[in-house]
SEFIZA-3560 file (N, C-alpha, C; in Angstrom, 3 decimals):
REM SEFIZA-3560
<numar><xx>68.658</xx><yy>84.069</yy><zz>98.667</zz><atom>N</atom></numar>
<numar><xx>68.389</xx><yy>84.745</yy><zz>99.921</zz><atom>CA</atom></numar>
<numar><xx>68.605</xx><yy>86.250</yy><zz>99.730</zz><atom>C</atom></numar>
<numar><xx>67.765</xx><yy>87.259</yy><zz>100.370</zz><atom>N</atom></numar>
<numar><xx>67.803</xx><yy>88.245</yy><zz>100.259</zz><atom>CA</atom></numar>
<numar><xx>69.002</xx><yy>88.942</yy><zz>100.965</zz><atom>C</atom></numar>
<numar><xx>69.590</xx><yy>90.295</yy><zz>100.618</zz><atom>N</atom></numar>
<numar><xx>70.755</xx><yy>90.393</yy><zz>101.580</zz><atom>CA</atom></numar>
<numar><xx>70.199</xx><yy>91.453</yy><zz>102.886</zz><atom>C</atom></numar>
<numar><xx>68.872</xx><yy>91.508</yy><zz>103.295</zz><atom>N</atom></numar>
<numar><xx>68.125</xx><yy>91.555</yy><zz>104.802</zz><atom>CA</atom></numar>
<numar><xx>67.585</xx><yy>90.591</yy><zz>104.880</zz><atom>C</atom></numar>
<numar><xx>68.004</xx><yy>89.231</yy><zz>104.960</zz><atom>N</atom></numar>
<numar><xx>67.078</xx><yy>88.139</yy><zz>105.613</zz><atom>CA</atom></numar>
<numar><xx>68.061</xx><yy>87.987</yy><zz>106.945</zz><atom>C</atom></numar>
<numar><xx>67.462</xx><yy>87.320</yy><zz>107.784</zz><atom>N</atom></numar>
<numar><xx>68.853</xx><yy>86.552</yy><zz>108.315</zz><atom>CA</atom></numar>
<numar><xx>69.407</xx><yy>85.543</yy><zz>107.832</zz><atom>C</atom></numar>
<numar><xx>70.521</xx><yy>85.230</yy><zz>108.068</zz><atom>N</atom></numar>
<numar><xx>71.056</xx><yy>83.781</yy><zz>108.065</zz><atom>CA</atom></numar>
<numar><xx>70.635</xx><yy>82.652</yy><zz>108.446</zz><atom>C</atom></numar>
<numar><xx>70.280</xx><yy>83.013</yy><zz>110.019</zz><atom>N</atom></numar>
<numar><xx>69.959</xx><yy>81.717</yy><zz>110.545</zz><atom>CA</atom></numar>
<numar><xx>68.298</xx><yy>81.127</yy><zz>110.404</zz><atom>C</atom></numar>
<numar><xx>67.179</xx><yy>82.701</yy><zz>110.427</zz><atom>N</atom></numar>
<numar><xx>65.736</xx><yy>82.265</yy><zz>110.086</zz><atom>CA</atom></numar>
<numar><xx>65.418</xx><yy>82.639</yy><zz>108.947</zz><atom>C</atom></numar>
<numar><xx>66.043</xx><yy>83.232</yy><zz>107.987</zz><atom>N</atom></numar>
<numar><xx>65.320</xx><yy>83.822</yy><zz>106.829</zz><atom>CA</atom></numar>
<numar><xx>64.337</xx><yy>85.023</yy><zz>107.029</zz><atom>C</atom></numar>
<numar><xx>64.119</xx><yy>85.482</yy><zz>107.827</zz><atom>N</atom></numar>
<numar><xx>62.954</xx><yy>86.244</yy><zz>108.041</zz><atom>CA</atom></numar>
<numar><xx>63.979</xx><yy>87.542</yy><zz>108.071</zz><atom>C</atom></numar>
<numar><xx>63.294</xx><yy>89.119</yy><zz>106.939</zz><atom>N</atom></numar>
<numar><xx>63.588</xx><yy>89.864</yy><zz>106.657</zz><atom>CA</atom></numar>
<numar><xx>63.922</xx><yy>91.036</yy><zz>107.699</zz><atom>C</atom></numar>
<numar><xx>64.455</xx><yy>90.529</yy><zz>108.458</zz><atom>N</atom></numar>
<numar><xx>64.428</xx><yy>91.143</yy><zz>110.036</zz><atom>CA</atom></numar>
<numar><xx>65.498</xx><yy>92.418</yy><zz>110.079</zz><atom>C</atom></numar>
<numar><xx>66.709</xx><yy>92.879</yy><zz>108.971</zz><atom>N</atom></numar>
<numar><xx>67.224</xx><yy>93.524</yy><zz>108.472</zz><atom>CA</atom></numar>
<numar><xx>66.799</xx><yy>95.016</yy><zz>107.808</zz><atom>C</atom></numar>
<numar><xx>67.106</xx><yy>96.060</yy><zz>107.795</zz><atom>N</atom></numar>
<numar><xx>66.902</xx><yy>97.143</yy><zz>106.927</zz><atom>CA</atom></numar>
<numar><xx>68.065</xx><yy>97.463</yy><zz>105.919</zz><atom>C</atom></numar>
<numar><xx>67.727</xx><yy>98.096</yy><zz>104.740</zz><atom>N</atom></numar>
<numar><xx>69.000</xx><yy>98.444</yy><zz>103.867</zz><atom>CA</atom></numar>
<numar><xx>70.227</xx><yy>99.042</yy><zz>104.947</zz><atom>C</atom></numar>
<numar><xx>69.345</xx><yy>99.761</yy><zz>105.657</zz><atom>N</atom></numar>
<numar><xx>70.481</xx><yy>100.814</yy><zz>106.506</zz><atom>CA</atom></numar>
<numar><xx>70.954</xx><yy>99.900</yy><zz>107.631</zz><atom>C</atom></numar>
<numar><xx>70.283</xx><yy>99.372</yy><zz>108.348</zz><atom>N</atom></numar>
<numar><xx>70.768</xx><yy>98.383</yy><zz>109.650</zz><atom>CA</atom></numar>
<numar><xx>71.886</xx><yy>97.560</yy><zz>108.965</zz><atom>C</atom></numar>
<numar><xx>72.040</xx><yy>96.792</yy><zz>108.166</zz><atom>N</atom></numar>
<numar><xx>72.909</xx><yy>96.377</yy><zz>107.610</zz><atom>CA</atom></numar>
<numar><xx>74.329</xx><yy>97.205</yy><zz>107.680</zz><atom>C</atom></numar>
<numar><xx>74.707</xx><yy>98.420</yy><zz>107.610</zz><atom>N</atom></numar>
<numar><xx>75.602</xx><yy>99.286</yy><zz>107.546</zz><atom>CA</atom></numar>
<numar><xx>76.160</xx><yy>99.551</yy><zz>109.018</zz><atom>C</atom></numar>
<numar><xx>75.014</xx><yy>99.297</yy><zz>109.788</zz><atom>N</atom></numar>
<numar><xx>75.394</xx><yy>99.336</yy><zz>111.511</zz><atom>CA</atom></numar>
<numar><xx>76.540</xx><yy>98.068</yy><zz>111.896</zz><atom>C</atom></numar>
<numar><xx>76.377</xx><yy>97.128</yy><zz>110.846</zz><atom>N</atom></numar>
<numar><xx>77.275</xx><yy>95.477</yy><zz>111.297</zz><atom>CA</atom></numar>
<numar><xx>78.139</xx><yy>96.336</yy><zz>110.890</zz><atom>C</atom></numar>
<numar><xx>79.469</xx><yy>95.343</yy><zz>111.046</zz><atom>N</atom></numar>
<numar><xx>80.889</xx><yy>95.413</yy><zz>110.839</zz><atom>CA</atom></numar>
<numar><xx>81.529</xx><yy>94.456</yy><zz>110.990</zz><atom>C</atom></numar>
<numar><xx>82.998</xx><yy>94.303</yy><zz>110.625</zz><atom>N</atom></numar>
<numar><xx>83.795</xx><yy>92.778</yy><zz>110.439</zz><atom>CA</atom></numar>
<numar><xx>84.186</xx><yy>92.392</yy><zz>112.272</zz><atom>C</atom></numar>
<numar><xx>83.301</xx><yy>93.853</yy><zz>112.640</zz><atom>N</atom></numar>
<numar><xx>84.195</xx><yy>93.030</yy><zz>114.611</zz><atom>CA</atom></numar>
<numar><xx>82.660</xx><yy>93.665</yy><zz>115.173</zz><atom>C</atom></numar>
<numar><xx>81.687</xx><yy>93.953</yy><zz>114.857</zz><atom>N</atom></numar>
<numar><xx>80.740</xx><yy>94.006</yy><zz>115.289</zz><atom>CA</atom></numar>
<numar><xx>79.318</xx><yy>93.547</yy><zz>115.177</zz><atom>C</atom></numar>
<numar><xx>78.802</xx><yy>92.509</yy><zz>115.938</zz><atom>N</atom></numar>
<numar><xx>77.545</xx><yy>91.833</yy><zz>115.218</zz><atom>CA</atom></numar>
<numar><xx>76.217</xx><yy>92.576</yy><zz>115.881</zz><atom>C</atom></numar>
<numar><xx>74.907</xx><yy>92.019</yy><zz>115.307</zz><atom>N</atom></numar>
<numar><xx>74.148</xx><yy>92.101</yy><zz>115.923</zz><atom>CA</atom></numar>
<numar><xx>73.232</xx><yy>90.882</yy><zz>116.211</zz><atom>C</atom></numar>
<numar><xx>72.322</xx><yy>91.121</yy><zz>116.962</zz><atom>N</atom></numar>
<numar><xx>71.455</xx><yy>89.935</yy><zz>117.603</zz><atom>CA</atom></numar>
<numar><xx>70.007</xx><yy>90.125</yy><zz>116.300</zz><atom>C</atom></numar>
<numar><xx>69.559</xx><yy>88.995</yy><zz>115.939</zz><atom>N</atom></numar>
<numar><xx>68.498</xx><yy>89.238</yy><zz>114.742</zz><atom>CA</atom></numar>
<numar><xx>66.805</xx><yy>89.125</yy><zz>115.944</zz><atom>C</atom></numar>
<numar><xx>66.015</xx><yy>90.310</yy><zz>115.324</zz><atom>N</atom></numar>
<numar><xx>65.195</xx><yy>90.400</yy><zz>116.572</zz><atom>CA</atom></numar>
<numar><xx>63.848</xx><yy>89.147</yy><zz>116.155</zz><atom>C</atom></numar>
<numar><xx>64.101</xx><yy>88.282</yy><zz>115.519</zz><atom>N</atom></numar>
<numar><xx>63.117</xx><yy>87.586</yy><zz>115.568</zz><atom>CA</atom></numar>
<numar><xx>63.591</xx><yy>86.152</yy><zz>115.874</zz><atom>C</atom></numar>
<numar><xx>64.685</xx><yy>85.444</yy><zz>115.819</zz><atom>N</atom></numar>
<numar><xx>65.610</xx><yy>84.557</yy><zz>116.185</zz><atom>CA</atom></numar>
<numar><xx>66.408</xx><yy>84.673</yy><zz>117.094</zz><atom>C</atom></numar>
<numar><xx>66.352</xx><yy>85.721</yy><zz>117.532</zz><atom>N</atom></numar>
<numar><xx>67.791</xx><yy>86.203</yy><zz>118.504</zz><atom>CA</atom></numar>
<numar><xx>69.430</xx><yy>85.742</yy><zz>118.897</zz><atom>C</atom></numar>
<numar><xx>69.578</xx><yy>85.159</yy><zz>117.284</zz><atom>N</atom></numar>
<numar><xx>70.941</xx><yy>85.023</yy><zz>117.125</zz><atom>CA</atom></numar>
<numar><xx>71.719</xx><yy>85.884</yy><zz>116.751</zz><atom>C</atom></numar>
<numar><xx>73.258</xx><yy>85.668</yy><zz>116.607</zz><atom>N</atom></numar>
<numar><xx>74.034</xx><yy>87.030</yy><zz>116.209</zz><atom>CA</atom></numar>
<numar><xx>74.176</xx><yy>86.651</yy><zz>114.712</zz><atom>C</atom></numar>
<numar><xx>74.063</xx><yy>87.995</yy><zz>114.320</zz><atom>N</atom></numar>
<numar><xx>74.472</xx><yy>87.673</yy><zz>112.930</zz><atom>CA</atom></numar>
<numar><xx>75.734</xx><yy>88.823</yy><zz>113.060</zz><atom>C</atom></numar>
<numar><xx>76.704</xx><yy>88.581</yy><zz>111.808</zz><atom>N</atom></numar>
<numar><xx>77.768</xx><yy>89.569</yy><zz>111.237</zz><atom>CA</atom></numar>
<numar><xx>77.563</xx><yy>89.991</yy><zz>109.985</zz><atom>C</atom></numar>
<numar><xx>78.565</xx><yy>90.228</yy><zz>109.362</zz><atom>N</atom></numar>
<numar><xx>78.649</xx><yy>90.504</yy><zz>107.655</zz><atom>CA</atom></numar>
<numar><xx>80.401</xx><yy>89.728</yy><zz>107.192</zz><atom>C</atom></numar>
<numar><xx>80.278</xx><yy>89.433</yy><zz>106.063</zz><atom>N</atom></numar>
<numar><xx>81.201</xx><yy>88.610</yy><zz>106.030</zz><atom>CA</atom></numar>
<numar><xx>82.423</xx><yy>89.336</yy><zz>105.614</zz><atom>C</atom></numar>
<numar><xx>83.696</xx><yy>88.781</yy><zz>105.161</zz><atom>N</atom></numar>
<numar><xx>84.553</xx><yy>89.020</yy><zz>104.795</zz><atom>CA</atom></numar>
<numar><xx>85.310</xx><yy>90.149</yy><zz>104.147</zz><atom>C</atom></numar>
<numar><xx>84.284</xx><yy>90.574</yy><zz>102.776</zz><atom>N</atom></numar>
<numar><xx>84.199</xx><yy>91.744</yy><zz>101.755</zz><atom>CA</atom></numar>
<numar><xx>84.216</xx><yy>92.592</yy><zz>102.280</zz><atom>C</atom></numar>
<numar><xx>83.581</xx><yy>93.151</yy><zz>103.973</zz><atom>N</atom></numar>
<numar><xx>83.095</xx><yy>94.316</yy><zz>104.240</zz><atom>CA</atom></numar>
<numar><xx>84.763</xx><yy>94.756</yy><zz>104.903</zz><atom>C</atom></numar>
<numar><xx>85.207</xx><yy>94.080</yy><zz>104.280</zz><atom>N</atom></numar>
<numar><xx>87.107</xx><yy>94.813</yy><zz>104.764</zz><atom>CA</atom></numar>
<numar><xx>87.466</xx><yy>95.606</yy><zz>103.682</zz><atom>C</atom></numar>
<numar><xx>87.003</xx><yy>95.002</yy><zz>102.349</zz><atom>N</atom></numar>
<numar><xx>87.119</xx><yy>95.981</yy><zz>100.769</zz><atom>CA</atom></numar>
<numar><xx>86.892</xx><yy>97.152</yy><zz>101.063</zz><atom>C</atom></numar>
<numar><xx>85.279</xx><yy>97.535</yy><zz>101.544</zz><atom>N</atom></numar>
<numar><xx>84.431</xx><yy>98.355</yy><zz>101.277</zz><atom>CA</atom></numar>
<numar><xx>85.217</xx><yy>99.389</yy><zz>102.198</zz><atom>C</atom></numar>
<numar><xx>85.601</xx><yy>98.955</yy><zz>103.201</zz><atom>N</atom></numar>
<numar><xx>86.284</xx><yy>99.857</yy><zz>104.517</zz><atom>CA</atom></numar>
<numar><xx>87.619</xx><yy>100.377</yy><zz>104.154</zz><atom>C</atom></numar>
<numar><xx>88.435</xx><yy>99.809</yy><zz>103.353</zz><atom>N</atom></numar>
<numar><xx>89.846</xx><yy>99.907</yy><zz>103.228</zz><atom>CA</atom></numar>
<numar><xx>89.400</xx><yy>101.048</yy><zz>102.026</zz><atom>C</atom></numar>
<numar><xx>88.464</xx><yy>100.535</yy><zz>101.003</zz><atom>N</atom></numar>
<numar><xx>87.860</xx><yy>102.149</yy><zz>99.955</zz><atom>CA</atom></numar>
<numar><xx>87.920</xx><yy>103.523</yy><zz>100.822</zz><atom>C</atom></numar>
<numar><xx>87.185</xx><yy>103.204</yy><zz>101.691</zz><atom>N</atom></numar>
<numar><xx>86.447</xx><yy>104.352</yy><zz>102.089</zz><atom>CA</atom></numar>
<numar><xx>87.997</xx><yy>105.028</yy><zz>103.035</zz><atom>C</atom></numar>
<numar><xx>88.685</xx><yy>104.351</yy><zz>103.902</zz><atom>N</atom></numar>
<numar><xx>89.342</xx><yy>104.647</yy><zz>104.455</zz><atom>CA</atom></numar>
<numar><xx>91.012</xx><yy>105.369</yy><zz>103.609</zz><atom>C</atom></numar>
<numar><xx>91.382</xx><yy>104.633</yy><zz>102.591</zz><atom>N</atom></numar>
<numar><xx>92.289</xx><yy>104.863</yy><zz>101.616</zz><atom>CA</atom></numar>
<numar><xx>91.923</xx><yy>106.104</yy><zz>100.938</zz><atom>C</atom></numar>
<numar><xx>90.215</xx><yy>106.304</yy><zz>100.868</zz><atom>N</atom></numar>
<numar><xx>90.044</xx><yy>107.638</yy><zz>100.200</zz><atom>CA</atom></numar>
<numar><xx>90.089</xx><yy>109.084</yy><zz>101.096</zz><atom>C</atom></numar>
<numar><xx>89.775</xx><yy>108.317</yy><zz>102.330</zz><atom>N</atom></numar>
<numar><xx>89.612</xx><yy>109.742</yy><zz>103.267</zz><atom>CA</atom></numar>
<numar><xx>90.928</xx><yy>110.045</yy><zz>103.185</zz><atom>C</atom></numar>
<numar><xx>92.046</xx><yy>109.533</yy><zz>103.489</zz><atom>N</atom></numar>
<numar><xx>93.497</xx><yy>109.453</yy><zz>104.311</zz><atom>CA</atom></numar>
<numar><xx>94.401</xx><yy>109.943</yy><zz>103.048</zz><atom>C</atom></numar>
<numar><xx>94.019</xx><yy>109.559</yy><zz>101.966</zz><atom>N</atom></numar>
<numar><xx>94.226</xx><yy>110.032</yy><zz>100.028</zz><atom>CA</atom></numar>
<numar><xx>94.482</xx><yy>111.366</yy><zz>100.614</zz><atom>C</atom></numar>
<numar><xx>92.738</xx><yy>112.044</yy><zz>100.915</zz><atom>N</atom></numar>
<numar><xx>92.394</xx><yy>113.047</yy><zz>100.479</zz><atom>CA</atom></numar>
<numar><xx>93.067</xx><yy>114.684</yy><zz>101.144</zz><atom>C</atom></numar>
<numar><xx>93.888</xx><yy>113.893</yy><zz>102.219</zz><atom>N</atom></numar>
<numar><xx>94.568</xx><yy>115.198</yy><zz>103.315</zz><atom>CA</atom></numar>
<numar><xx>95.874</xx><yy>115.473</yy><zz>103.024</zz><atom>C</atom></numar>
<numar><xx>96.585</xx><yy>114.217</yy><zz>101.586</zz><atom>N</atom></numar>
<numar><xx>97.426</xx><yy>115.133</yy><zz>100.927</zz><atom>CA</atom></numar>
<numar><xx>97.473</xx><yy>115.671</yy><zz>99.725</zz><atom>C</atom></numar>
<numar><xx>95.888</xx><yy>116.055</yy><zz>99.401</zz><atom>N</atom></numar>
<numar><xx>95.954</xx><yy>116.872</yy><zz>97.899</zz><atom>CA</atom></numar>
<numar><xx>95.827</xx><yy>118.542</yy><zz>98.506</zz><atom>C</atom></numar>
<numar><xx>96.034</xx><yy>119.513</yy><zz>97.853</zz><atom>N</atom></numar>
<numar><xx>96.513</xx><yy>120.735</yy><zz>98.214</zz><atom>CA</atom></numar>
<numar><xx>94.825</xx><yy>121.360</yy><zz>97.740</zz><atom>C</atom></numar>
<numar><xx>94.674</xx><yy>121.573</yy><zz>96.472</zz><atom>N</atom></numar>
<numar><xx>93.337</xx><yy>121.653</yy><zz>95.924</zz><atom>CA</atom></numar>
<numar><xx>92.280</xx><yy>121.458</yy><zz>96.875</zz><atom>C</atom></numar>
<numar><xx>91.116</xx><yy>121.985</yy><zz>97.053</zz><atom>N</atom></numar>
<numar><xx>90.179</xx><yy>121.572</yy><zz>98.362</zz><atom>CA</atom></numar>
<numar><xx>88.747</xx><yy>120.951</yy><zz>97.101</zz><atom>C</atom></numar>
<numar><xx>88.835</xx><yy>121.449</yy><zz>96.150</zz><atom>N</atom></numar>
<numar><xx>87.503</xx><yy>120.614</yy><zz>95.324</zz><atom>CA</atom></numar>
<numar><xx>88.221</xx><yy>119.410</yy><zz>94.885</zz><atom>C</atom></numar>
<numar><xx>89.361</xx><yy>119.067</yy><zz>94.891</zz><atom>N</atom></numar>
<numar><xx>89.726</xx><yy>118.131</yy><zz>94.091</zz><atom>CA</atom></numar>
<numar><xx>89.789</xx><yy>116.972</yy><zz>95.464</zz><atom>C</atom></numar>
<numar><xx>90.143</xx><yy>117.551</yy><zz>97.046</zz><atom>N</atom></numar>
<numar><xx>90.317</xx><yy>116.984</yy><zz>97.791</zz><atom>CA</atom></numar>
<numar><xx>88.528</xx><yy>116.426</yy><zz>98.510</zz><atom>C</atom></numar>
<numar><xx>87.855</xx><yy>117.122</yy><zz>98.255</zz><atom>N</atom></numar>
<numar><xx>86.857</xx><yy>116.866</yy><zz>98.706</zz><atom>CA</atom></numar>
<numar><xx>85.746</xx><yy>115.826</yy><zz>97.555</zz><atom>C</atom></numar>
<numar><xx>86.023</xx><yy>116.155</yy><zz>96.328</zz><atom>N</atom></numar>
<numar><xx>85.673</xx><yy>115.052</yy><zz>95.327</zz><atom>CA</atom></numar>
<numar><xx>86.523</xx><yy>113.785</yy><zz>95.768</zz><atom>C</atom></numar>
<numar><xx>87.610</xx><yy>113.628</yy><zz>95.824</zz><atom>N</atom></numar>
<numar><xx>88.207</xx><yy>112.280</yy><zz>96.587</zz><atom>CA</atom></numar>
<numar><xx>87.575</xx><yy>112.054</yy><zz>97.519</zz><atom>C</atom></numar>
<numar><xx>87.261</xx><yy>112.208</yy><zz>98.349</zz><atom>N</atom></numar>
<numar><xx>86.698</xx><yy>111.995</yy><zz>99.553</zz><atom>CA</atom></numar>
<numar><xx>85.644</xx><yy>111.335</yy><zz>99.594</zz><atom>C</atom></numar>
<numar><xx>84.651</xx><yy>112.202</yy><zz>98.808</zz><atom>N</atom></numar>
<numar><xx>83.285</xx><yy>112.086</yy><zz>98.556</zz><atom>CA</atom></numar>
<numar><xx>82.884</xx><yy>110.885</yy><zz>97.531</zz><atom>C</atom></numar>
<numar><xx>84.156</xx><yy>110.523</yy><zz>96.631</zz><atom>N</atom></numar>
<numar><xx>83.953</xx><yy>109.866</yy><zz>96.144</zz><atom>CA</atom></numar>
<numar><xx>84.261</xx><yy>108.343</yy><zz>96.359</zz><atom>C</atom></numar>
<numar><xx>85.114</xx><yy>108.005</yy><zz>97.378</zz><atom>N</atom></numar>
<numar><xx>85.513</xx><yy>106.898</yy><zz>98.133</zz><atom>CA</atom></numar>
<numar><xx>84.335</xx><yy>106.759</yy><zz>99.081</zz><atom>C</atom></numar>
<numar><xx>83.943</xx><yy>107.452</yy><zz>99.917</zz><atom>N</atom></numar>
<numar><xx>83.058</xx><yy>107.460</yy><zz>100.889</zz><atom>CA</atom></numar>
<numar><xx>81.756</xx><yy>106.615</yy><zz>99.819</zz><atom>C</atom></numar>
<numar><xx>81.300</xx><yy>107.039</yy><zz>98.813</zz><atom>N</atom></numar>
<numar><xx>80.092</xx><yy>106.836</yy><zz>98.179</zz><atom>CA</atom></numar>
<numar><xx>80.311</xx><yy>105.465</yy><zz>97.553</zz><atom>C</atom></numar>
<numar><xx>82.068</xx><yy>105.597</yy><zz>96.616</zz><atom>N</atom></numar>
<numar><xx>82.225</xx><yy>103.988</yy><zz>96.065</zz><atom>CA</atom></numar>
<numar><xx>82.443</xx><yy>103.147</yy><zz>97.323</zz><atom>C</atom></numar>
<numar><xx>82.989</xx><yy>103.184</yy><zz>98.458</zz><atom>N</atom></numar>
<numar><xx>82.869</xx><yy>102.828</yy><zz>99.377</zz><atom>CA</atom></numar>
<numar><xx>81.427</xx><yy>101.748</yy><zz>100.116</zz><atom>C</atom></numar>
<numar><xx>80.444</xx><yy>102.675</yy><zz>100.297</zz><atom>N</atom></numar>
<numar><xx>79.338</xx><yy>102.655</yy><zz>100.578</zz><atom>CA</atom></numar>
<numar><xx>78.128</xx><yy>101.720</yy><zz>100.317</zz><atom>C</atom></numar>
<numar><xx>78.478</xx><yy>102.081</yy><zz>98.129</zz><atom>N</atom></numar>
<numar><xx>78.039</xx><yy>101.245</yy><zz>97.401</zz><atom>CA</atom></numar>
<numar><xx>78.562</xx><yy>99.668</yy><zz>97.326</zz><atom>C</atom></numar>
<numar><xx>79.461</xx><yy>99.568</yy><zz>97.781</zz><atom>N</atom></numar>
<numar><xx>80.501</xx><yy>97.818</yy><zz>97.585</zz><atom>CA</atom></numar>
<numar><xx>79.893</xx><yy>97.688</yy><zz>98.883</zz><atom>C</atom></numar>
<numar><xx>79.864</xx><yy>98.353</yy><zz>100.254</zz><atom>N</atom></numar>
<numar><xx>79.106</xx><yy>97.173</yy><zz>101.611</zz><atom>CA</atom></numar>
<numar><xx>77.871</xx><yy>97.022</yy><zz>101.021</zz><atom>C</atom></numar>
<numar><xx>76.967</xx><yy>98.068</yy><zz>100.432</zz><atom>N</atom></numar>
<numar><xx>75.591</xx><yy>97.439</yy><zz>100.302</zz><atom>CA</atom></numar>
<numar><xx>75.346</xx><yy>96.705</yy><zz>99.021</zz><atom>C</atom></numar>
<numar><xx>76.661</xx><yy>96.248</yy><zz>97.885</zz><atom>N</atom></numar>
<numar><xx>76.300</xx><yy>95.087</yy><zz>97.351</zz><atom>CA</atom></numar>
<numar><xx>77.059</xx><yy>93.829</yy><zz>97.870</zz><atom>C</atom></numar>
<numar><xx>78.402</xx><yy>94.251</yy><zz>97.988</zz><atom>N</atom></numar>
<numar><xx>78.975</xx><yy>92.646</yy><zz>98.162</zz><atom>CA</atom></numar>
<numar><xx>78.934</xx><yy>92.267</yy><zz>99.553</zz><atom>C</atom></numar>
<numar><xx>78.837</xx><yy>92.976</yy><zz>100.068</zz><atom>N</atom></numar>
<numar><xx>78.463</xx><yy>92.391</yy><zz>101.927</zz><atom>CA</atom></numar>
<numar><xx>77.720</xx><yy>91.494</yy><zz>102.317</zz><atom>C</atom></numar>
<numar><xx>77.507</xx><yy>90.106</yy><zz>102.630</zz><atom>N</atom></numar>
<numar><xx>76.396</xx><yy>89.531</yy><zz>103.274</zz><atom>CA</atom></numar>
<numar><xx>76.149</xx><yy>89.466</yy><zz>104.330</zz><atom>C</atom></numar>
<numar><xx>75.181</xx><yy>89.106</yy><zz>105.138</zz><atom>N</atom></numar>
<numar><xx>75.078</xx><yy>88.897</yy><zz>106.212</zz><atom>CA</atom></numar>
<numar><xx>75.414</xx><yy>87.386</yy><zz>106.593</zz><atom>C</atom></numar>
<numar><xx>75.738</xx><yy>86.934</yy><zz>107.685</zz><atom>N</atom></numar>
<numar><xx>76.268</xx><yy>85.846</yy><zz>107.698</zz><atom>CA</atom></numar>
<numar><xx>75.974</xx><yy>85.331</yy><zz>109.165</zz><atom>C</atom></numar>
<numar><xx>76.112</xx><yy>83.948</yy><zz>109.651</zz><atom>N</atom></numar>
<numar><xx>75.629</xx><yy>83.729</yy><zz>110.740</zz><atom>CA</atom></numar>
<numar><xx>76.541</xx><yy>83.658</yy><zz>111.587</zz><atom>C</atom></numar>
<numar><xx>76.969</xx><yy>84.103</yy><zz>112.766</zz><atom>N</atom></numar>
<numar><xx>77.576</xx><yy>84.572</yy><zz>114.125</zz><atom>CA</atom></numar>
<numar><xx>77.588</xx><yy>82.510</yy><zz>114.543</zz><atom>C</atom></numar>
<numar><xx>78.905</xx><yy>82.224</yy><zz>114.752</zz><atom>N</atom></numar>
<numar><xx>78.311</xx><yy>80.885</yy><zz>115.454</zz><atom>CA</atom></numar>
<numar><xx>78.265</xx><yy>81.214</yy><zz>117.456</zz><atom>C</atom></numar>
<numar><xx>77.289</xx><yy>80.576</yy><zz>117.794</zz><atom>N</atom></numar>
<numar><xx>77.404</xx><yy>81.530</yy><zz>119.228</zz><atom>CA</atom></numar>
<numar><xx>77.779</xx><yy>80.180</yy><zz>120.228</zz><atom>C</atom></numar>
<numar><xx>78.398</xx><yy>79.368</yy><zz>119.973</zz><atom>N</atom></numar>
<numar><xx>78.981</xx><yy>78.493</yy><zz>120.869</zz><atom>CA</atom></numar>
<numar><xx>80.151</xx><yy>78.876</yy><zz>121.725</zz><atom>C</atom></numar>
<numar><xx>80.307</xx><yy>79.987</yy><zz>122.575</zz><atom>N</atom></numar>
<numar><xx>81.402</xx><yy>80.574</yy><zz>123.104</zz><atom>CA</atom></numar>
<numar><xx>81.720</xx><yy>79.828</yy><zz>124.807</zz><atom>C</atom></numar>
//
C-alpha cells in the first residue's frame, strides 16, 4: 500500500504534504470514503526529533551552530514523518 492511499479504500486520496497536516491527536476525514483516517504511532519519534531539536537549540550560545541544530532536527525530523509514518484507519464507532 502506498503511504497516500487510504486505509480504509485504497484510493490515493492523500498528498505527500496532506499527510503532514495528520497528527497523533488529529485526524482527517478521507474525501472519497469519508472516513477518518490518522497516522500511526511513529509520528511521536518524528515530533519528539523535531521538538528536542528546537528546545536543544535555545541553549547553545553560538547562533550558526544554534540555528544548524535547529534546522537540522526540523529537516531529520520531517524526513522520519514522511517515511515511517503511516496512515492508518480512525475506527469511528464512537
Amino acid at each position: 500500500m502506498s503511504k497516500n492511499q487510504c486505509p480504509h479504500c485504497k484510493e490515493p486520496t492523500f498528498s505527500f504534504f496532506s499527510r503532514f497536516n495528520i497528527g497523533p491527536v488529529r485526524t482527517v476525514e478521507c474525501t472519497a470514503c469519508h472516513k477518518p483516517v490518522g497516522v500511526s504511532g511513529s509520528s511521536w519519534l518524528a515530533i519528539l526529533i523535531m521538538l528536542g531539536g528546537l528546545i536543544g537549540s535555545t541553549f547553545i550560545r553560538d547562533d550558526l551552530t544554534k540555528f544548524t541544530v535547529a534546522f537540522a532536527s526540523v529537516g531529520l525530523g520531517a524526513f522520519l514523518y514522511a517515511v515511517i509514518v503511516n496512515l492508518v484507519p480512525i475506527d469511528d464507532n464512537s
